[in-house]
N, C-alpha and C positions, 0 to 999 in steps of 0.2 A: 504494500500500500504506500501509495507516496503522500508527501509533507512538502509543506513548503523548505526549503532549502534555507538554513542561516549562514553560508557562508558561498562566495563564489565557488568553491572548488566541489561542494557538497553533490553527490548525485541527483539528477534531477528527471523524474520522466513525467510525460502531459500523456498517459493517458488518464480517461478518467470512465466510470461507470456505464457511460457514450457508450464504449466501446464494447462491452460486452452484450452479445446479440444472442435473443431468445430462439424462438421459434423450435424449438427441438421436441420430440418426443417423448411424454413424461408417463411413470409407469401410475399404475393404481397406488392406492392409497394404504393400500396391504403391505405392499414391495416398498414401499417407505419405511412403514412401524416396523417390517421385519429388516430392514437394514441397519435402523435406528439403535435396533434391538443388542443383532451384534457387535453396531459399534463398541456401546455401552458394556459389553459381553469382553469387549479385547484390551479396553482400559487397563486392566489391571496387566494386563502380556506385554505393553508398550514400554515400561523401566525393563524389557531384557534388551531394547535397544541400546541401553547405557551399558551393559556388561558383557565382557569378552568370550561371549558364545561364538560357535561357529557361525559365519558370514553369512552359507545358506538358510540359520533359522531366521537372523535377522531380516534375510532378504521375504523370506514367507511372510512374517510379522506387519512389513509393510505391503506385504500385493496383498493380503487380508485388509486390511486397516483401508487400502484403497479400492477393494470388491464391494466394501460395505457402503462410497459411494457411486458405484457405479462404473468402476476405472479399471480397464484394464492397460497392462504394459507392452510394449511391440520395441522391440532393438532393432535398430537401423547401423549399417557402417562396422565399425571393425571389430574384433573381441572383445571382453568387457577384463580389463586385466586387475590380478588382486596381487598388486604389488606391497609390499612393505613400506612406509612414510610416500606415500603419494596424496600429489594435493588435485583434488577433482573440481573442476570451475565449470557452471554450467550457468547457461541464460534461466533466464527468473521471471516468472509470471503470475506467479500465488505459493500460496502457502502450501499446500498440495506439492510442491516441486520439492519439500523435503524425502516425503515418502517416496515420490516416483524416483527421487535419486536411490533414495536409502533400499530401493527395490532391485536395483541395478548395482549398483557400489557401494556396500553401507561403509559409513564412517561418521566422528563427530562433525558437526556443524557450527560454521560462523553464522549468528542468525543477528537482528535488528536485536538494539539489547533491551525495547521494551517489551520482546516477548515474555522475558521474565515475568512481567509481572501481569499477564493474563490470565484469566480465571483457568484453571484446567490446564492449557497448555502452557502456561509458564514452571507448576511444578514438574510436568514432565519434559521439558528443557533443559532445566536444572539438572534432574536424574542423567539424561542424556550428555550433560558434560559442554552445552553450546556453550561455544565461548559468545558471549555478549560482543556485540560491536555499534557504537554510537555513531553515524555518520556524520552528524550535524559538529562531533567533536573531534577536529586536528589534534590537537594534545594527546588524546588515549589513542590515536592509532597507532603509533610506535610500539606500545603494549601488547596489543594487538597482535601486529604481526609476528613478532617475540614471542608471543604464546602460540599461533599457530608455528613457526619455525619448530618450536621446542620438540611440538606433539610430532612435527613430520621426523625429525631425529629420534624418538620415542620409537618410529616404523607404525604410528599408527596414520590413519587416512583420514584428512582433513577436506570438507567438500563446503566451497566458497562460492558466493554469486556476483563474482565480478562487476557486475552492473550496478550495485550500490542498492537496488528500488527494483519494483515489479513495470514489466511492461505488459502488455495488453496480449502479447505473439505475434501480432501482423506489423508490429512496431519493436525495435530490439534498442537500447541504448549501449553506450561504447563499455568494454569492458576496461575498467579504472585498474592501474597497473601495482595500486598497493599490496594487494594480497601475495599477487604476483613474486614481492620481495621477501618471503618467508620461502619459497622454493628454491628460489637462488643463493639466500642466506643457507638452508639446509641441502642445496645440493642433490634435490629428491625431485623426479619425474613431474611433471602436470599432466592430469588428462581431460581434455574440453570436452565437454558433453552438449548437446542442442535437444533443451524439453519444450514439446509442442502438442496440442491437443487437438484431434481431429474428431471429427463427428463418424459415427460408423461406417458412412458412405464415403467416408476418407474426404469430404472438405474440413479446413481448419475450424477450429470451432475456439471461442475467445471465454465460452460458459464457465472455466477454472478459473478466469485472470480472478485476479486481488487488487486492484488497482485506485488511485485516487481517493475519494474519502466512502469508498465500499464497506461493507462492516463483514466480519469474518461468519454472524449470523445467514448474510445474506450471499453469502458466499458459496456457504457449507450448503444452503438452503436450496441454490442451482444445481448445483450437481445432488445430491442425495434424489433427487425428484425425476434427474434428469434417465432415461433409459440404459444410454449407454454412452463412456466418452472415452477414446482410446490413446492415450500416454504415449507418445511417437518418441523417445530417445536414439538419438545419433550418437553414437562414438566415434569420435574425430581420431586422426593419427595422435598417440604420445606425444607429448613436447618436451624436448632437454629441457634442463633451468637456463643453460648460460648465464651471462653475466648481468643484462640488461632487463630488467624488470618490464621494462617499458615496449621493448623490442618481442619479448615475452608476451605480454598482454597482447600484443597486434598479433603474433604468431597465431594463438591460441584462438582469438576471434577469426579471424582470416579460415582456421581449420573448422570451425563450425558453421563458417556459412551466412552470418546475420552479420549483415552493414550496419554500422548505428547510423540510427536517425538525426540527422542535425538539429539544433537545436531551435526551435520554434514553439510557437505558445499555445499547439495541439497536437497530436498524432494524426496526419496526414490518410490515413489509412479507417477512419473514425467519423 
C-alpha cells in the first residue's frame, strides 16, 4: 500500500484502488465460509514458517494458506534454486506476494515495519523473524541492510521487494539499489523473481494488488470471493553480487522483465 513519500528519495508509486478491476467470477457463499473456515483452521500452522523445518513443509504451509483464497501457483523461467545465504528480490503488488514467494522460495522477509503492529498479522511477523524496514526513514536503512547482510552470511535466504511500495502489475516501479548492498557486502547470489496474477483465462488480473489507500479488509475481501486467481512466478537467471549495488539492481530488473514506470502523478495503464 503506498503513502505519501517524506523524503525525495522515499519510494513512491501512483497506483491507486482505480486500478484494481472487478468483473470476475465469484463463487457461492458456501465456498466462502468454507474457505474462511480453513483459513482460520491454518492460523495456528503459520509460526512453522518462522522455524527451521524443511523448505518443502514451508512451501505447503503457504500454497494452503493461498488455496484458502482462491490462489493457485504456476512457475515460469528457470529452476527454483535452494541455495544457502541467497537474497531473493521480487516485484511487489500486495501482501499476498509474501506467500506466493514463501511458496516458491521460502525464507525470512524485509517487510514495511508497520506491519508489526497489525492486528493478527503483525504477531505472526514477529514469529516469522521480518526484519522491519521504514522507508520514509534514511537513518535506519544502514541497519537494515547490516541485518539483512548478517542473515545472508548466517546461509539463510532473505526475500526483499526492491521496489520500496506495491504497484498495481500492469505498472512496475524501479527497483531501489539498497537492499541490493547486503549481497555485495555478503558476497551471496540474488535471484529476481516477476509475481503477476492472471485470471484463469490467462489475462492479467490487478484483483491481489494492495495499492494506494486500499484497506487489507478489502483486499482479502476480492480475492476470498473471487473463483479463481492464478500466481504467475518467473524465475529470472541468478545474478553475481559484484561490486556495484546499483549496476546490480539494473541487472536484476532488466532479468525480470518490468520497465519502471517514470515518474508521473498516475499509473498510465489505470
Amino acid at each position: 500500500m503506498n503513502g505519501a513519500a517524506s523524503h525525495p528519495w522515499a519510494p513512491r508509486g501512483f497506483c491507486t484502488p482505480a486500478c484494481v478491476h472487478g468483473g470476475v467470477e465469484r463463487v457461492p457463499i458456501a465456498v466462502v465460509a468454507l474457505r474462511l473456515a480453513l483459513a482460520v483452521l491454518l492460523v495456528p500452522v503459520l509460526p512453522l514458517l518462522a522455524v527451521p523445518i524443511p523448505a518443502r513443509l514451508q512451501r505447503g504451509c503457504c500454497r494452503l494458506l493461498l488455496r484458502c483464497f482462491g490462489v493457485r501457483v504456476a512457475i515460469t523461467g528457470g529452476p527454483v534454486r535452494n541455495l544457502r545465504g541467497m537474497l531473493v528480490v521480487s516485484t511487489h503488488a500486495s501482501w499476498l506476494d509474501v506467500f506466493v514467494v514463501g511458496a516458491v522460495s521460502p525464507g525470512t522477509f524485509v517487510a514495511r515495519a508497520d506491519l508489526i503492529s497489525w492486528p493478527g498479522i503483525g504477531a505472526l511477523a514477529r514469529l516469522m523473524r521480518v526484519i522491519p524496514i521504514d522507508r520514509d526513514s534514511l537513518l535506519g536503512l544502514p541497519s537494515v541492510v547490516e541485518a539483512v547482510a548478517a542473515r545472508l552470511r548466517a546461509g539463510r535466504t532473505v526475500v526483499a521487494f526492491p521496489e520500496g511500495t506495491t504497484w498495481c502489475g500492469r505498472a512496475h516501479g524501479r527497483f531501489y539499489p539498497a537492499m541490493f548492498q547486503a549481497a555485495v557486502d555478503a558476497s551471496r547470489p540474488v535471484q529476481p523473481l516477476r509475481v503477476g496474477y492472471r485470471h484463469p483465462d490467462g489475462s492479467r488480473s490487478t484483483l491481489p494488488a494492495f495499492v494506494g489507500d486500499d484497506t487489507l479488509v478489502a483486499s482479502m475481501g476480492r480475492l476470498i470471493t473471487a473463483r479463481h486467481t492464478v500466481a504467475q512466478v518467473h524465475v529470472a537467471s541468478l545474478q553475481l553480487p559484484g561490486s556495484d549495488r546499483r549496476e546490480l539492481a539494473a541487472r536484476c530488473q532488466a532479468a525480470v522483465g518490468c520497465r519502471a514506470l517514470p515518474s508521473r502523478p498516475a499509473c498510465i495503464f489505470c
